[in-house]
Every structure is written in structure tokens, then in C-alpha cells.
C-alpha positions in Angstrom: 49.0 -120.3 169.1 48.0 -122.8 166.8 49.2 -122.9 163.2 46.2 -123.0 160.6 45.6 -125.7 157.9 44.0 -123.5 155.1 41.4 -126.0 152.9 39.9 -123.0 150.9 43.3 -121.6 150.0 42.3 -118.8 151.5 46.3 -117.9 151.6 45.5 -114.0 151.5 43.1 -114.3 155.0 45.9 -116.2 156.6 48.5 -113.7 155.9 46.6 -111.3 156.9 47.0 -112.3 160.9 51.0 -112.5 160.0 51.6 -108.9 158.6 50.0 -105.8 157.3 48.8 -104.7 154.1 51.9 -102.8 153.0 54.1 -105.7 153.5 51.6 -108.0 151.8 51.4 -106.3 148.7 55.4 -105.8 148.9 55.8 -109.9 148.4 56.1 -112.3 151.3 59.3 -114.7 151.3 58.5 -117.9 152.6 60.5 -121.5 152.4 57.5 -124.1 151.4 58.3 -127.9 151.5 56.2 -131.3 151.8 55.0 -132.0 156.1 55.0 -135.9 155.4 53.3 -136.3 158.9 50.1 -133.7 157.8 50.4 -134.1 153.6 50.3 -131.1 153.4 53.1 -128.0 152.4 54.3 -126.2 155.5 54.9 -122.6 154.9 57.5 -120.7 156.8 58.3 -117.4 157.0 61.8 -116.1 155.5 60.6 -112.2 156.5 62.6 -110.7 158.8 60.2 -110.1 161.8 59.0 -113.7 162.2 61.7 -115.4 160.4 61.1 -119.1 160.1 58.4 -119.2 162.0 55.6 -121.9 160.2 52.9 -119.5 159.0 50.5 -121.9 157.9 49.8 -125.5 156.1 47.9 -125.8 152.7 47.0 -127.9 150.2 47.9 -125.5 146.8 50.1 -123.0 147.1 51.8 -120.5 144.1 55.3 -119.0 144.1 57.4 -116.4 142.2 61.0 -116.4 142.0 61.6 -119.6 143.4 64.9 -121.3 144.5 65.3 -125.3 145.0 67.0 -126.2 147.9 68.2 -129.0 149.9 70.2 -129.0 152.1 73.3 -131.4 151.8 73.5 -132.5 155.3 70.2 -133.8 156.1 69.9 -135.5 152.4 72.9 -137.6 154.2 71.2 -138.1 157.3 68.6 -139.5 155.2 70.7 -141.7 153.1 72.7 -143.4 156.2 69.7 -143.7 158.5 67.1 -144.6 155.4 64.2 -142.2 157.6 63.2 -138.8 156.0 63.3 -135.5 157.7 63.2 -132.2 156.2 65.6 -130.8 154.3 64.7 -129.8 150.9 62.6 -126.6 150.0 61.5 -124.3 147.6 62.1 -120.6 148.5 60.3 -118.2 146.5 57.6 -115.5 146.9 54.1 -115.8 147.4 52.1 -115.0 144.4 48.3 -114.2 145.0 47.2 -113.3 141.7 48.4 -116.5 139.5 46.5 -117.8 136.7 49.4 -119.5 134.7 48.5 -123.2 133.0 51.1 -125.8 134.6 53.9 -126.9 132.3 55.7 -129.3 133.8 56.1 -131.9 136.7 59.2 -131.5 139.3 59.6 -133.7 142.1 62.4 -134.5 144.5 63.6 -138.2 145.9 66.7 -138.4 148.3 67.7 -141.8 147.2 67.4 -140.7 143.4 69.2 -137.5 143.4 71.2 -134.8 145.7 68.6 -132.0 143.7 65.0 -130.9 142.3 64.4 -132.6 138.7 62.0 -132.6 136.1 60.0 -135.8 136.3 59.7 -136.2 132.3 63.5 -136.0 131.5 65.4 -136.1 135.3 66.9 -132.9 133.9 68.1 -130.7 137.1 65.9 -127.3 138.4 67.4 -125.1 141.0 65.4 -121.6 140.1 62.2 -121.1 138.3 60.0 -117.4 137.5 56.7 -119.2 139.1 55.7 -123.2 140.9 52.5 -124.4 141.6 52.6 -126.8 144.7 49.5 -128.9 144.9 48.6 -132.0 147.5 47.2 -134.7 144.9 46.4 -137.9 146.4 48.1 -136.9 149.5 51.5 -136.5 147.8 53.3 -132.8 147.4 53.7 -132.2 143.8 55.3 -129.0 142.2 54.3 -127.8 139.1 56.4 -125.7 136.9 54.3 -122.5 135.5 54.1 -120.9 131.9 55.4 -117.6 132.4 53.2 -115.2 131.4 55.4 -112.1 132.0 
């Protein structure tokens, strides 16, 4: 089975050939982070039936809940051997319905820093209430949301 590049974010479609209704509407986990070899955000499953399993690639993507994580060990692998491989994430939820205005710019660079930071201020982020990840110029870039709860 092939994994599906979605260009119309047609995220809700895609999902639909992964699980069913009920478990949509319940909130689907997923780890997201940056394919350098596609530009595009790799989506993987963090559900129980297909756990890591890549769901689907996409250009825009929205999450809830979100956790920033990267993993120690292959941020070293990258440091010694100066070539990138995955190892830094964002886990959160999908969200289908978001409308929320971007706020600010996060971004993520091995050699710069062992975590997530905001661009403006290299402050750290490790959890946010909602992200938008968008491919601009064929680079990831993570937006943080205004909350509108």
C-alpha cells in the first residue's frame, strides 16, 4: 500500500481509509515531523491499532494538545556525524475544525539547540493548546495558534 501525499488538505478523506467515524470524531494521535527527502510533514499514527504506522504526507496540517519532542539520541547522531535523520516531533491531536490566526514562529535546528524554540526570542516550547504546520517554500514551519478556547 502506498502512503498518500494530500495537496488539498483533504486530511478528513485520508483518515477516513485509517479508522472509522467514531474514532475520528474521538481525536486521532499522531507524531508529525518535517520528511526532508519529500518537504513535506509525515504523519504517523500514535493510535493503538496502527501505531506508528505513516498515515499520510501533507503540506498544512493543525494540531491540539501538542508535545515537542526530540529525541536525545539521534540529535547526537546528528551532531557527531553532521547528516540529519529524524528525531524531533510534534505529538499532538489532529484538529479538523481550526480557524485560529497564527501567533508565533517555532522552529527547531540540531546544531542551535537540544529543543523546539520560538524564532523571535529563542525562548524554549515543549507543549502548546494548538500548531499550525505549513510547507512554505519547501521548508516545515510551525506556527504557534491563538487559543480560542
Amino acid at each position: 500500500m502506498s502512503i498518500t501525499t494530500i495537496k488539498n488538505n483533504n486530511i478528513l478523506g485520508e483518515l477516513s481509509n485509517h479508522f472509522n467515524q467514531e474514532e475520528i470524531k474521538g481525536g486521532i494521535k499522531v507524531a508529525v515531523y518535517f520528511n526532508l527527502h519529500k518537504n513535506l510533514f509525515s504523519v504517523q499514527s500514535r493510535n493503538k491499532k496502527n501505531y506508528g504506522k505513516v498515515l499520510f504526507h501533507c503540506y498544512n496540517i493543525d494540531l491540539s494538545d501538542v508535545k515537542f519532542v526530540v529525541r536525545e539520541s539521534g540529535r547526537n547522531k546528528v551532531l557527531k556525524e553532521k547528516k540529519k535523520n529524524v528525531h524531533a516531533f510534534c505529538y499532538g491531536t489532529i484538529n479538523l475544525e481550526c480557524n485560529s490566526p497564527v501567533k508565533k514562529l517555532i522552529s527547531y535546528n540540531p546544531y542551535k539547540s537540544s529543543h523546539f524554540y520560538y524564532v523571535n526570542d529563542s525562548n524554549p516550547v515543549y507543549n502548546l493548546d494548538q500548531i499550525k504546520m505549513q510547507v512554505i517554500n519547501k521548508k516545515g514551519r510551525i506556527w504557534e495558534l491563538w487559543n480560542n478556547k
